[in-house]
N, C-alpha and C positions, 0 to 999 in steps of 0.2 A: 340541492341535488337535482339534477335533471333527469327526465323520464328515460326510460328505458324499453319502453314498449312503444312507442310513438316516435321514428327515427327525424322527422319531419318538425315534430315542436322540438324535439331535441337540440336541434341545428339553430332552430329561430330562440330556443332560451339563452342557447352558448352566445348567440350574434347582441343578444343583448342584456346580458349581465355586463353588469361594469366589471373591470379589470381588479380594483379592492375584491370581489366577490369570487371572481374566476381561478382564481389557485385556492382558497379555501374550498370550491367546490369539486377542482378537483383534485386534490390529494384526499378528499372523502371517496370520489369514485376509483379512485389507484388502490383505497385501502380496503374498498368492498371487492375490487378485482383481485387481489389478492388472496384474500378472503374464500371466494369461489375457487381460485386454483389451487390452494394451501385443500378444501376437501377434493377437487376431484383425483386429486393426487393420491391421494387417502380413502379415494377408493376405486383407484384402482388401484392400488396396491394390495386391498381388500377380495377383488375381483381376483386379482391374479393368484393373489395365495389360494384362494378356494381352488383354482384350475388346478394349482400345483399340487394341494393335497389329494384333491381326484386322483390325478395321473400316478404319487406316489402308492396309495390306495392299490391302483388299477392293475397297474402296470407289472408285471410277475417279475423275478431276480433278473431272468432270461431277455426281458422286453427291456428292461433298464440299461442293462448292459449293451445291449443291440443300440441305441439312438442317446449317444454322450449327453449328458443333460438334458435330456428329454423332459422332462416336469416342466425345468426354468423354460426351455424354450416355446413349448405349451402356453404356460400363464403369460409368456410376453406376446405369441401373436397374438393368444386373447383378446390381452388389451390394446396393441393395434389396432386389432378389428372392431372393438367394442367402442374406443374414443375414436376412430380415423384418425393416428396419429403414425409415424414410421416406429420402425421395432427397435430402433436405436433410441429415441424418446420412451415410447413405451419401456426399457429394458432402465432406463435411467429412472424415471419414474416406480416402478417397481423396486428398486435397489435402495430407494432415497425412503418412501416409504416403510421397507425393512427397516432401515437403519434409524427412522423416528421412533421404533419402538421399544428405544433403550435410548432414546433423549428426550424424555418426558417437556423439561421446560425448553427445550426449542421446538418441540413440536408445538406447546400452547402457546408460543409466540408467534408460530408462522400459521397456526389457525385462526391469533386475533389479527390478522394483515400488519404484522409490524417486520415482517422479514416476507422479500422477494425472494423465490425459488432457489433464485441464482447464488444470492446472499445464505440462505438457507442451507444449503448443497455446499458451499464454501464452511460451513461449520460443521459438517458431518463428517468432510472430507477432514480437518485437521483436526475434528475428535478421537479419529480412527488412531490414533499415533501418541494422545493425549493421558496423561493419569486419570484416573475417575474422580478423587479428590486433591482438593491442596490444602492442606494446616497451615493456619496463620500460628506461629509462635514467637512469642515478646524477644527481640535480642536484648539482651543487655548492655550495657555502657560501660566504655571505663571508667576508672573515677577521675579522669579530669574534666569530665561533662560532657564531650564530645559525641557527638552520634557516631553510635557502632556502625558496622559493615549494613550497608542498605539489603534489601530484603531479595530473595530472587527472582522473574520473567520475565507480544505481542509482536507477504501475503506469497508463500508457496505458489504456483500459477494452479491453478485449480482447472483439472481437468474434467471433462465432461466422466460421469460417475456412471458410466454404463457396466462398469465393473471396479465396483468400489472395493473390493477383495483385493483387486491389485496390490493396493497399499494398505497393509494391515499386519503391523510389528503387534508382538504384543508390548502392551503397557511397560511401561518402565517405570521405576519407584518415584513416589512422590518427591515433587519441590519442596521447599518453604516459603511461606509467605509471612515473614516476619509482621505485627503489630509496630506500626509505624511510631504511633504513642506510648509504647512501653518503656521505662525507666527505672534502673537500678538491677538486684536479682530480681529471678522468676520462683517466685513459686510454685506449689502444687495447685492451690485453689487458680493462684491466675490462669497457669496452662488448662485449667478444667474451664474458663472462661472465653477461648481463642476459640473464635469463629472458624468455622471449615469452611470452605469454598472448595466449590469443582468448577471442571473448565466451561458446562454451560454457564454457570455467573458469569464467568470471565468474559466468556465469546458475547453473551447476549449484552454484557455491560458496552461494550466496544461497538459491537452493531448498532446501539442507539446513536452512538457519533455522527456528526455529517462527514464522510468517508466517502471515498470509492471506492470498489470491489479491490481493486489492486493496493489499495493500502490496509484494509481490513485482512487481505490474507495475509502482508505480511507481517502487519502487528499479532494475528494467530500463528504463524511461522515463528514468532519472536518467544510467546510463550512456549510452547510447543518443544522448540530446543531446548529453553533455560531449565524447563522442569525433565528435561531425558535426554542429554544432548543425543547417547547413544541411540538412540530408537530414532531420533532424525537421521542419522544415519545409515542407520536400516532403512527408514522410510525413502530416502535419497536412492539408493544400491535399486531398493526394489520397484520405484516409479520408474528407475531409467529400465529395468528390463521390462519392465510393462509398458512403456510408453513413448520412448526413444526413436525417432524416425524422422525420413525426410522423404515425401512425395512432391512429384513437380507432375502436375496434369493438366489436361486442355482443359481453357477457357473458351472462349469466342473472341472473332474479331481480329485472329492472329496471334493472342495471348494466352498461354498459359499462367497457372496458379501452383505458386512455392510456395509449400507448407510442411515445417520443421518443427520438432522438439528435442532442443538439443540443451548440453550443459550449460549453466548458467553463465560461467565464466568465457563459456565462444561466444554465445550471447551479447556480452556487456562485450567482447574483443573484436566481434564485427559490426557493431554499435560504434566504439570509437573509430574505427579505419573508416565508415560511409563516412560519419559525422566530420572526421577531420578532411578527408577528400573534398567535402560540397564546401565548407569554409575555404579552402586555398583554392578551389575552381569557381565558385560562382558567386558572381558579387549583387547583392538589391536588385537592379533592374531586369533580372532576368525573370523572362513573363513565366514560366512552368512553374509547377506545382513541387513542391517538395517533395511528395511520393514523385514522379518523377525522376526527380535529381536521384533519389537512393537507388533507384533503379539504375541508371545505370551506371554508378559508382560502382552498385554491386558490381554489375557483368563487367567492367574494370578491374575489379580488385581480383575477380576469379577467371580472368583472362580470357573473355570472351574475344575472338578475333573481328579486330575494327571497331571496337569502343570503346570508347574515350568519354572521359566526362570534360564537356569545356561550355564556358557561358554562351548563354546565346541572346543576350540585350543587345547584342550589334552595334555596340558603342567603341569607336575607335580609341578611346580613352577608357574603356574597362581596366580596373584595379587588379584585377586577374587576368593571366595569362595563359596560354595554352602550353602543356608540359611539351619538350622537347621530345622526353620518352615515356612510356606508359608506367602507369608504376609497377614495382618489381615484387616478387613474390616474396611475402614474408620470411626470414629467416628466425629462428625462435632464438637464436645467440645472440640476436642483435639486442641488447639491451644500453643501448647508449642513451633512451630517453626515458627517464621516470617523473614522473607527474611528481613532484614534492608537493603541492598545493601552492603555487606561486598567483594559482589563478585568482587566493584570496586576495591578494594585495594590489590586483591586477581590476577586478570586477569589482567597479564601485558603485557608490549606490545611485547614483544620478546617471546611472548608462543607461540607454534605453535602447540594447542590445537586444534583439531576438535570442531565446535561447539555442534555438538553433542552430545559433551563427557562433557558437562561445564552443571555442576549443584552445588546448592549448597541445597538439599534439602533431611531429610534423606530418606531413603527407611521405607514404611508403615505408613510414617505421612499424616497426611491432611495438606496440603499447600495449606496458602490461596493466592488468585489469586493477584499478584504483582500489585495494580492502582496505576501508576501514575496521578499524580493532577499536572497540569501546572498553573500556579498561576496567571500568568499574565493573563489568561482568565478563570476563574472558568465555563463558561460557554461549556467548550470543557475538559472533563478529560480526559485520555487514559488508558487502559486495557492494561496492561504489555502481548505484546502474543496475542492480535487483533489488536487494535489499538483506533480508536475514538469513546467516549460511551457518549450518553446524561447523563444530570447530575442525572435526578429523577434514573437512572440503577448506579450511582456510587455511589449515598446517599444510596441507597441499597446494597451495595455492602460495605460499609464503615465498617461496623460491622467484619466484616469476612476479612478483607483483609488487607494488610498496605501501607496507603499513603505515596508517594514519593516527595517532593517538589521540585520545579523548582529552581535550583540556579541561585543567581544573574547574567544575564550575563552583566554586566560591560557598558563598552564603545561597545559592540557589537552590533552595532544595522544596520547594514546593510549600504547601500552606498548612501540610499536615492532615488535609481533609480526606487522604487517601494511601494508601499501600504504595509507595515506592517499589520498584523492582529493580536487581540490579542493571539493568537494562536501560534502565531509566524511563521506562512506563508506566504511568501511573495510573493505577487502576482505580479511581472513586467506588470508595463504599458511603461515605457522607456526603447527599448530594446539595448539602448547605453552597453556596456560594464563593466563593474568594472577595473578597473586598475589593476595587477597584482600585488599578493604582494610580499614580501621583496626575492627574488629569492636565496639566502643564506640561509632562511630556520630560520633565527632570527628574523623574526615577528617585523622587524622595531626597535628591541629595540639595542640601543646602548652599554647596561649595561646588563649580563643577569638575566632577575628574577628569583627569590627562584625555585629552584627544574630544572631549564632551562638544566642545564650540567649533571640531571640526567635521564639517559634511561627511568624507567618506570615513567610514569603519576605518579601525587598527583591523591589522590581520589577527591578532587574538581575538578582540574582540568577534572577531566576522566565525572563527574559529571556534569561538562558547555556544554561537546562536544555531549557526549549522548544527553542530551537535546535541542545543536543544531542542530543536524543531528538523524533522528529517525530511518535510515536503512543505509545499507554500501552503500559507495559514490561512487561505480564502478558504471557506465552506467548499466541499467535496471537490478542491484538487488536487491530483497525486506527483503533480511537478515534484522533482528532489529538489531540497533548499539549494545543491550546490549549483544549483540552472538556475537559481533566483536571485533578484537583486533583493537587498535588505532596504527595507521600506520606511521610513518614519509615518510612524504613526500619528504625533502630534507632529504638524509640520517645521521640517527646519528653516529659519529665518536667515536667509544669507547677509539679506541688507545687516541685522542686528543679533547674531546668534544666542545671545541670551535671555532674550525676549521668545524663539520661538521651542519646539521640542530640541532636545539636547540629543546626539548621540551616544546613548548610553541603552546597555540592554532591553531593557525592561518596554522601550519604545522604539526597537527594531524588531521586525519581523521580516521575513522572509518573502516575498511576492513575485511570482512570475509576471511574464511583461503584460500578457491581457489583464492580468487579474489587480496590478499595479494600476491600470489605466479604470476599468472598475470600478475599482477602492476610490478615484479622483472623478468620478460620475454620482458617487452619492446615493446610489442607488441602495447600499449598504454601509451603515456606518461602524467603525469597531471600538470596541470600548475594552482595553486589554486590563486582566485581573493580575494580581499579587502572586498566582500560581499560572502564569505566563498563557493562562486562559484567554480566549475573544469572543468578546458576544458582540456577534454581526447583528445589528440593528436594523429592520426594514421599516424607514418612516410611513411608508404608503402603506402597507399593511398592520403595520406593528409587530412581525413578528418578528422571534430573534433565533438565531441558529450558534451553537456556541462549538468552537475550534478547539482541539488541544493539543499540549505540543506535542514532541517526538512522535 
């Protein structure tokens, strides 16, 4: 640990601990800073409720009614004034505090530094919508042996919680979490034996994950619907009137700042139109920046007069050309092109495609928004390009869009070490291990299956992995598998392909292109388990960080 009081030896210890030393020492000072912000948070929240009960106290029928929230508004400049922080902080801090005091085990989690603020606030905000508990109950099987119906539930954008009342349905009746291990009937003593859970186990088990904010909401997004879809629904109705807006305001320098919270589904529909414009207009060597190019695709697509998106590498042999006419306003009839998923068969695994550049959509269509529909849980479908959507928002969406079906996945059904959901996430309550699988990279088969000795994926195949993995399998990145190349993990051997990893599930994963390049730096090695687990291995460290799918 480096000193704290002495900013001068501070500097001179950081300059000379070795690099093995220098991330152990500081995810100890990330987790005492935590730590420090997890109470001052905690008090003031403390702070402010005392101002509030004063002013309630104080304040006659007459005086209350005279100054709208007068109490709250009270205890927040308080606390402004008291930390020097703005009242929009202060007012979120206040709010987040209240709401710790009816989440007993996430508060003792983000007082021992194991939850960031941000991370913190992101579980308060999707408790507020969440049942208080879940019953695990044993399903039973039929008598051909087969496993029953899998059990049922796992990032909403999580707004800044200055008013965290916005969103607040009440509860909706409990899920089930069936007993993954259960077999045959259920009796009375076994049901007296089924563990309860509530959704802090849930959220705090998911939070230990190497995640990012944007996938941890939407794995609490995923629970969230399965056990109420209707109160996501309410929840959806009632963000949009609390939250819904679009400002454009000065910046400096000539530029203004766009800033919008808009439906999911325009979202993911002005996502595809930039994305597929900057792929038909601009080829590699153009020197700008990405942000850049969506800029002014945008002011293209929304008809700003006199811009044009076209490259500017200055190469009289550019692969792109510059459009004759600008593009033309979307028409919603137009529905001549729908993504079938061709791009499976199309994006193989040896591309070393920028994701950025992967579109298969033309320029000036309307493209409708890609829903995936997971089958085994109708009750959770996914937004190709957000993620988890209640179902009354994808029955709505049906029209305009094309549904993706969930392929059989087989004999895949995990290790047993955990609750299944019909969702297909899997929530570990035994945190034993999975066994490692077949380390040759032949998936245990002794014979190799159809397509095994060939480099790129079957589009089935590519089609099971997507759906078991919904972002790339590096440690905390939220890339969607469908912007990932599928990776061999034991390497494939062109010269002699059965000599090296086989194309077979179990030794595909999903990798975006940094994180593909990465993976082939060594810096992290993966050792993938039996329950399509990875533990990232840091040789220089020793430490290991473990991935999991969906």
């Amino acid at each position: 640990m480096f000193t704290c009081s002495d900013p001068d030896a501070a500097v001179a210890a950081i300059a000379s601990t070795s690099p093995g030393e220098l991330g152990e020492a500081a995810r100890a000072h990330l987790r005492s800073s935590r730590r420090h912000e997890a109470r001052s948070l905690l008090a003031a929240h403390r702070l402010g409720q005392a101002v509030y009960d004063d002013m309630v106290m104080s304040l006659s029928a007459t005086g209350q009614m005279r100054v709208r929230h007068g109490a709250d508004k009270a205890a927040i400049g308080e606390i402004s004034l008291q930390l020097g922080i703005s009242r929009t902080k202060a007012g979120t801090w206040f709010n987040l505090g209240d709401a710790l005091q009816r989440l007993p085990k996430i508060r003792r989690a983000y007082l021992a530094g194991d939850l960031s603020t941000h991370r913190m606030s992101t579980m308060v905000y999707a408790a507020q919508t969440a049942p208080d508990t879940i019953t695990g109950e044993p399903t039973p099987v039929d008598p051909s042996g087969s496993d029953g119906p899998e059990p049922a539930g796992p990032e909403l954008a999580n707004p800044d919680i200055a008013h965290p009342d916005a969103v607040d349905p009440e509860p909706g009746d409990s899920g089930e979490l069936p007993d993954s291990g259960a077999r045959g009937a259920v009796s009375q003593a076994d049901a007296d034996d089924v563990p309860v859970l509530d959704f802090e186990d849930l959220a705090l088990e998911l939070s230990s994950r190497p995640t990012t904010d944007r996938v941890f909401t939407d794995q609490l997004a995923d629970i969230v619907i399965s056990l109420d879809p209707d109160a996501a629904t309410e929840a959806r109705h009632e963000f949009a009137d609390a939250w819904q807006n679009l400002t454009v305001t000065a910046d400096a320098a000539g530029h203004m700042n766009l800033d919008a919270c808009i439906p999911a589904e325009d979202g993911v529909h002005l996502t595809q139109r930039i994305t597929a414009l900057i792929a038909a207009r601009i080829c590699r060597r153009d020197p700008r920046r990405i942000g850049q190019h969506r800029v002014m695709a945008l002011a293209e697509i929304i008809g700003v007069p006199g811009k044009t998106l076209t490259c500017g590498c200055g190469h009289g042999n550019c692969p792109t050309q510059p459009p004759t006419d600008p593009v033309t306003a979307p028409h919603r009839g137009d529905s001549s092109h729908e993504d079938t998923g061709d791009h499976v068969s199309n994006d193989g695994a040896a591309e070393e495609i920028p994701v950025d550049r992967r579109s298969d959509s033309p320029v000036g269509k309307d493209v409708a928004p890609n829903l995936i529909v997971d089958l085994t849980d109708p009750t959770v479908p996914r937004l190709r390009g957000y993620g988890a959507i209640d179902p009354a928002l994808a029955t709505t969406l049906g029209e305009h869009s094309t549904p993706i079906t969930a392929p059989d996945d087989g004999n895949r059904s995990g290790n047993g070490n955990g609750h299944r959901r019909p969702s297909g996430l899997i929530v570990v309550t035994n945190r034993g291990p999975a066994p490692p699988a077949d380390p040759t990279g032949h998936g245990g088969h002794q014979h190799p299956p159809p397509g095994a000795w060939t480099y790129k994926p079957a589009a089935r195949l590519r089609n099971q992995i997507l759906h078991s993995d919904h972002t790339c399998r590096y440690p905390l990145c939220s890339r969607s598998s469908h912007e990932c190349e599928l990776d061999h993990l034991v390497k494939f051997d062109h010269a002699h392909p059965p000599a090296g990893g086989w194309t077979v599930d179990i030794n595909l994963v999903p990798l975006c292109t940094p994180d593909h390049h990465r993976k082939h730096q060594a810096l992290w090695t993966p050792t993938v388990h039996t329950d399509r687990t990875i533990t990232w291995h840091s040789p220089t460290t020793g430490q290991d960080i473990i991935t999991y799918p969906r």
